[in-house]
N, C-alpha and C positions, 0 to 999 in steps of 0.2 A: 646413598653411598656418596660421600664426598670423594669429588673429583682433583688433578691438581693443580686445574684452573679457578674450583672454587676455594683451595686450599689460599692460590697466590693472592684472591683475590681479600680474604677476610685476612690475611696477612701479611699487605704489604708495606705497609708503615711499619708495623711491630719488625719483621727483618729487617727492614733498612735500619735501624736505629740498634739490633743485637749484632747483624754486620761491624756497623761503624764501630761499636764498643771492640768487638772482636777482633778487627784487625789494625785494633789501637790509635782508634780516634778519641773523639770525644768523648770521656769516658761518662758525661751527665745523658748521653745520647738513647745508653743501654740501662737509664735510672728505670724504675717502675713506675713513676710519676707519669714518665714520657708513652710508658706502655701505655698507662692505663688510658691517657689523653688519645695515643692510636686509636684504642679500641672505641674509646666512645665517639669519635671521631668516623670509624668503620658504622658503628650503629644509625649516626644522624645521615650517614649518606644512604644506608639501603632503606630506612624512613625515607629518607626523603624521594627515593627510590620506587616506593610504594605511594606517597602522598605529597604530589612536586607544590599543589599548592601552597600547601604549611609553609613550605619554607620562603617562597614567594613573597607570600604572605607579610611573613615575620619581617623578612627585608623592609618591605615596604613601614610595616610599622615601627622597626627598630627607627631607622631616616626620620618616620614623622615624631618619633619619642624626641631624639636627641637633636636636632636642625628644626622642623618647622615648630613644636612648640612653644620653644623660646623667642618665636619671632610674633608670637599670638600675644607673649604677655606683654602687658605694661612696660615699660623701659622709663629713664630717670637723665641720663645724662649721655644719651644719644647728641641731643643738641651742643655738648661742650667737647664731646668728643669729634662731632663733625665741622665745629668752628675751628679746633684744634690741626685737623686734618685736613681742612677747607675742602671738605666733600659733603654733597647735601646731595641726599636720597630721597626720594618720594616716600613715604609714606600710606598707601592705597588703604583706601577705604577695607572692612574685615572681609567684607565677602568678595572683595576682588582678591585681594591676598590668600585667601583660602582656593579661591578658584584657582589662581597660580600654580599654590601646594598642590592641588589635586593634580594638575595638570604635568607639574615635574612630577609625581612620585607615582600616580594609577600606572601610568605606560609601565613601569616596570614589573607590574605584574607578569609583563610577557617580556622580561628580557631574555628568558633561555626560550623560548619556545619560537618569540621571533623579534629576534637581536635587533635587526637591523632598523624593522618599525620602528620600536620602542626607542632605539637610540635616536630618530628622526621627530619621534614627536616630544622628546624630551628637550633638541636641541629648540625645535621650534618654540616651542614654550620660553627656554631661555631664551635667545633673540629678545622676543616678545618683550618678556620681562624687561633685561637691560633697556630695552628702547624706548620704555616709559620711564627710564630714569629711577626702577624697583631693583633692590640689592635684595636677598633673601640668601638664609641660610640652607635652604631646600638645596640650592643649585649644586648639592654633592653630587646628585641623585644625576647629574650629566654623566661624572665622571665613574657613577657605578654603573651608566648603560654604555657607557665606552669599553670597561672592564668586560660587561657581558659580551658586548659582540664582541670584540679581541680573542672570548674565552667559546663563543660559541658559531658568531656568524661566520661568513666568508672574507678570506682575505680581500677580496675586489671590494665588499663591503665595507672593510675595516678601514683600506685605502681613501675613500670618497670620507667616510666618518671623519678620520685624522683632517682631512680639507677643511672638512666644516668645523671643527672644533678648532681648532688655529682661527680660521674667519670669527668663533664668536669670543677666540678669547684676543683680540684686537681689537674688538667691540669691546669689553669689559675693561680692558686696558687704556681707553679712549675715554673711556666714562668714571675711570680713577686716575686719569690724569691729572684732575685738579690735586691731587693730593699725595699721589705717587709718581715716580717715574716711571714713563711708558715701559723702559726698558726691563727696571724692576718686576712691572705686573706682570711684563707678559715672559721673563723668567720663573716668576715664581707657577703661572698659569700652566705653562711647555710643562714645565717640572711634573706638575701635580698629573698633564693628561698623559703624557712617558712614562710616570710612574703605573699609571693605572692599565695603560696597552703592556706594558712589560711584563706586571703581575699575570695578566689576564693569555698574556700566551705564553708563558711560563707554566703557571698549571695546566694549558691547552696541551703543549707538548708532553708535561707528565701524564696527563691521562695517554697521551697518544703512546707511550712508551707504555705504561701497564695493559692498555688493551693489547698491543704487540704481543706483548710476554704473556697474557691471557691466552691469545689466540696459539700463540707455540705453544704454551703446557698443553693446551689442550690437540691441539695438531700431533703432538710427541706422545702425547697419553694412547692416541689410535693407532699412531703407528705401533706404539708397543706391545697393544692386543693385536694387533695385525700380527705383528713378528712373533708373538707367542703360540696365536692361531695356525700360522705357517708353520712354526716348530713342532707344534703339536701333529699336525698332518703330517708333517715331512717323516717325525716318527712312528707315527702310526704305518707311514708305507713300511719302515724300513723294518718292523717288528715283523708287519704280516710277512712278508716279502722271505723272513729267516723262518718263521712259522711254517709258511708255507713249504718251506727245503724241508726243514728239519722233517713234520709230520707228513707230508705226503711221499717223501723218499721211503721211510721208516716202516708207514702202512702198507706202502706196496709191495715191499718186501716181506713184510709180516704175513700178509694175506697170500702172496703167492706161494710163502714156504707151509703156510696153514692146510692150503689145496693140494699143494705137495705132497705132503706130509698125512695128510688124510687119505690118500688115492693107494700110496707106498705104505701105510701100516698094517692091508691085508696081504699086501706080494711080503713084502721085506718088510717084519717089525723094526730091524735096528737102521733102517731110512728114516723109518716114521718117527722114531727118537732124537736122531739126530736135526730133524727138520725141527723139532718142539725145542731140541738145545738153540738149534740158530736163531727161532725166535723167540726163546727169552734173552740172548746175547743182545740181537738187533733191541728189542725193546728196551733193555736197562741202556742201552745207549741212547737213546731217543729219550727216554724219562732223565737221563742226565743232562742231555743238551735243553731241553725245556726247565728242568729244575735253572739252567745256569741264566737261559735268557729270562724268566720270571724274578731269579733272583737280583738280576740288573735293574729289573723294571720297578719289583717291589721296593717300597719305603722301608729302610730301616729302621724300627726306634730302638734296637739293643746296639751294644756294642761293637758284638760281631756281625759283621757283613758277610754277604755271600760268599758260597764260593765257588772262586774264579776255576774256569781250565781252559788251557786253549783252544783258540778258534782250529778248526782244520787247514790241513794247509796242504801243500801236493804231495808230502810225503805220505800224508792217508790214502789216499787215489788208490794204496794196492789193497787199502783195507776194505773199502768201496766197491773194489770192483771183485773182491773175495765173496760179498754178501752176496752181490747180485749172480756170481755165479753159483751159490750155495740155492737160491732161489730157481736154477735151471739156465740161464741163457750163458752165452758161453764168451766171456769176453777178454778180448786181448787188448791190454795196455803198453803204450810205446811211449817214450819222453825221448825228446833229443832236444840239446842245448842244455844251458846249466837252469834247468827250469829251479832245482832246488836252490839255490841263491835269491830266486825272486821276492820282493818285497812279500811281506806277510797280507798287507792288505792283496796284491795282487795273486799269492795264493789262496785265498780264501774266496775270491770271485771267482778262482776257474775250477777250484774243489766244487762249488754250489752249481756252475754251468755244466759243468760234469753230473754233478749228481741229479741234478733235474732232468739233463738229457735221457742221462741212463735210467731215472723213475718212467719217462715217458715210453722209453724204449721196452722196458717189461709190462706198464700199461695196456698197449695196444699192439706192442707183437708178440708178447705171452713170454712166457717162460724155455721157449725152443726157438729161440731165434741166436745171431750171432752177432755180438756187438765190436767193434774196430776203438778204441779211446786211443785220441793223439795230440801229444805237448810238445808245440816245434816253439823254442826260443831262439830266435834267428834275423839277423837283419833289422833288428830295435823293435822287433814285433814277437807278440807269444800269440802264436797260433790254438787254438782249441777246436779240435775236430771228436764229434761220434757218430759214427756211423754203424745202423743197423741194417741185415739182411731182413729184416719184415718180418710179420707172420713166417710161418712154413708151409709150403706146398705153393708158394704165389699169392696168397690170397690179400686182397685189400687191406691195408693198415687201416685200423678203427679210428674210427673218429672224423668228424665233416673235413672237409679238402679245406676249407678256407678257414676254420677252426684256430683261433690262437684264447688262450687260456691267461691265465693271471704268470704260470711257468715261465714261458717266450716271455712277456710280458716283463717279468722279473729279470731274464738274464738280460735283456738289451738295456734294462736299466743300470744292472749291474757295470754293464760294459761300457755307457757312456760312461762311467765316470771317469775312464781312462781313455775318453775319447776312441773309444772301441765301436765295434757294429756286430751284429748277429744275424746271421742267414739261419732259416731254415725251410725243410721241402722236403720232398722227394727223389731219393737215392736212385740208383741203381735196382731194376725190375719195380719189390716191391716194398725195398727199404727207404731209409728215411734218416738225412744229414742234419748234423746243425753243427754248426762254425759258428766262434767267435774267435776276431780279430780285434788285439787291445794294441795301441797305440804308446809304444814304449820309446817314442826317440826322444833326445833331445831338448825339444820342442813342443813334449806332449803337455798335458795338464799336469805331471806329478815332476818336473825337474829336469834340469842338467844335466844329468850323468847318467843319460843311456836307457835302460831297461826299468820303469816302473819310477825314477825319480834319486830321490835323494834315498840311498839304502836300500834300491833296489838288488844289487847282488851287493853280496857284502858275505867278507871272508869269513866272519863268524855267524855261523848257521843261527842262532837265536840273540839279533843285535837287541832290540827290547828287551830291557830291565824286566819289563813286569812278563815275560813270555810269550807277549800277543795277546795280553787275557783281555778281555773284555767285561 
């Protein structure tokens, strides 16, 4: 799978030059001519990538093609032209002059791999050379290990190089004194070795800037699957988390009005009916809230999308606690403050802390116990208290003492989001509380203005357009 480090990297000549055309530069920049050269240009380097000699290689032979062996052939009028110029070169015998060539041009086999040698026994070589009074065309091959280390060695390296290459073009400049001006050569000399350190850390820092950019695509690519991965878990909590309300509220109900309803159809058939109405009621409600949150989840490929209804919110609370009293336990609901004006997301958190309490509450103290539900809005905080009498007759609430389930679990999550906290424990004899206190001031995580944030009360009972739908 291409990555988009290996994207930048097999394409980043060809952008630079659709760039430049693009925001109306050069418009020869964005030819295809210039691609194609990118690309075969991309090619010779991951070759070269794969097989560093080849190109080594070829250096060295392209230098001996075009410089040493014009200095091998025969010549004609050397002698008029150096009368002319009143410089007289040596001449060395073939196999001293080859040993020179070899001498400038082998080392560069290893100018990338070790610049600084190569640069050193190249220079040495020149010295040599000039100091016998030998001019050779070879002597480019200084200024191509100068370009190397500039392009590969260390700057401390590169520094001490520049010394010595000044010292031997003073030499050179001394030994065409007869025929040029010192001043001349060792202008034209600076020239040629500036040119060649400039090129050479020129393309040093464009690599340095594309490996950068390599290394962010690629830095940016992780984090992106990180963030996806985290997104993906964050929703996986937040599905189970409504899963978990939605069916296990639903079930408990269903199953204790089943047991009901089974016990009451030999005393009282029209109990036992009505208990089989309440749970097909409870259940098309529960298969609707699963139909809504499946169809958020599902892909659509039609036209029509899900559909939405809204979330609960505290005005349901009586519908709530209608069921679980249909179910046996006998519960009384109290609201004080203008809890109905609260933010919908902050109704919807204390509908679910409520209804998890109250599933727990017919769980493990049965269908005969007495439940307390209370919605104090009050002092920039909303209070959520339920409290149940227990079993009946005293007996132990079920389930281990130190026992916390995915429930507890859920609502404290619920609750931090509004920088809230959740107790719970053991009541009174052998009932059993749970509080939640949300953090509605000011100052909290959702806003300015008091209770729940931005639109926490607010004078029209449904501000959301779309009705809270999710």
């Amino acid at each position: 799978m291409t990555t988009v480090a290996d994207e930048l990297d097999e394409g980043d000549a060809v952008s630079e030059h659709d760039t430049a055309a693009g925001a109306g530069g050069d418009p020869l920049s964005g030819h295809p001519v210039f691609a194609r050269l990118a690309r075969l240009g991309q090619r010779a380097r991951q070759a070269d990538r794969d097989h560093p000699w080849v190109l080594d290689t070829a250096v060295v032979a392209a230098v001996f093609l075009l410089f040493c062996l014009p200095d091998l052939l025969p010549f004609h009028d050397g002698g008029e032209r150096a009368r002319e110029h009143r410089i007289v070169f040596a001449r060395p015998p073939l196999a001293a002059m080859l040993a020179l060539q070899a001498g400038l041009l082998l080392p560069l086999l290893w100018r990338r791999r070790r610049p600084a040698a190569a640069f050193a026994a190249v220079a040495a070589v020149f010295v040599l050379q000039w100091s016998l009074g030998v001019a050779l065309r070879a002597d480019v091959a200084l200024l191509v290990a100068l370009y190397s280390l500039a392009l590969h060695g260390s700057l401390r390296h590169l520094a001490w190089a520049c010394t010595a290459m000044a010292g031997a073009s003073a030499l050179v400049a001394v030994e065409l004194s007869g025929g040029l001006p010192v001043g001349d050569a060792l202008f034209f000399l600076f020239s040629a070795a500036t040119a060649a350190v400039a090129v050479g850390i020129a393309v040093r820092i464009r690599r340095a800037q594309l490996a950068g950019l390599r290394e962010r695509a690629a830095r940016l690519e992780v984090e992106r699957d990180q963030r996806s991965r985290l997104a993906t878990a964050t929703e996986r909590t937040r599905v189970a988390r409504e899963m978990h309300d939605i069916i296990g509220h639903n079930l408990s109900v269903i199953i204790t009005l089943a047991d009901g309803g089974a016990y009451a159809t030999e005393a009282s058939p029209e109990r036992g009916r009505e208990a089989l109405l309440l749970i097909g009621e409870t259940s098309r409600q529960a298969l609707g809230e699963l139909r809504r949150m499946l169809g958020v989840l599902r892909d659509q490929g039609g036209e029509q999308g899900p559909e939405f209804t809204p979330q609960p919110g505290i005005a349901d609370l009586d519908g709530l606690c209608a069921r679980i009293r249909a179910a046996g336990p006998q519960v009384v609901y109290t609201a004080r403050g203008e809890v109905g004006r609260l933010d919908r997301g902050v109704q919807l958190m204390a509908y679910r802390i409520v209804q998890e309490a109250l599933t727990n509450t017919l769980k493990h103290a049965g269908p005969d116990t007495r439940a307390h539900v209370t919605l104090a809005a009050e002092g920039g905080r909303l209070r959520v208290r339920v409290r149940d009498g227990g079993p009946p007759g005293g007996a132990v609430r079920g389930g281990a003492a130190g026992e916390e389930g995915h429930g507890l679990t859920g609502m404290r999550e619920r609750a931090a989001l509004y920088g809230g906290t959740v107790t719970a424990g053991p009541g009174p004899g052998a009932g059993w509380t749970v509080e939640a206190v949300l953090d509605l001031t000011p100052d909290g995580p959702d806003g300015p203005d008091g209770l729940g944030g931005p639109g926490a009360f607010t004078s029209d009972p449904d501000p959301d357009p779309t009705g809270g739908l999710t």
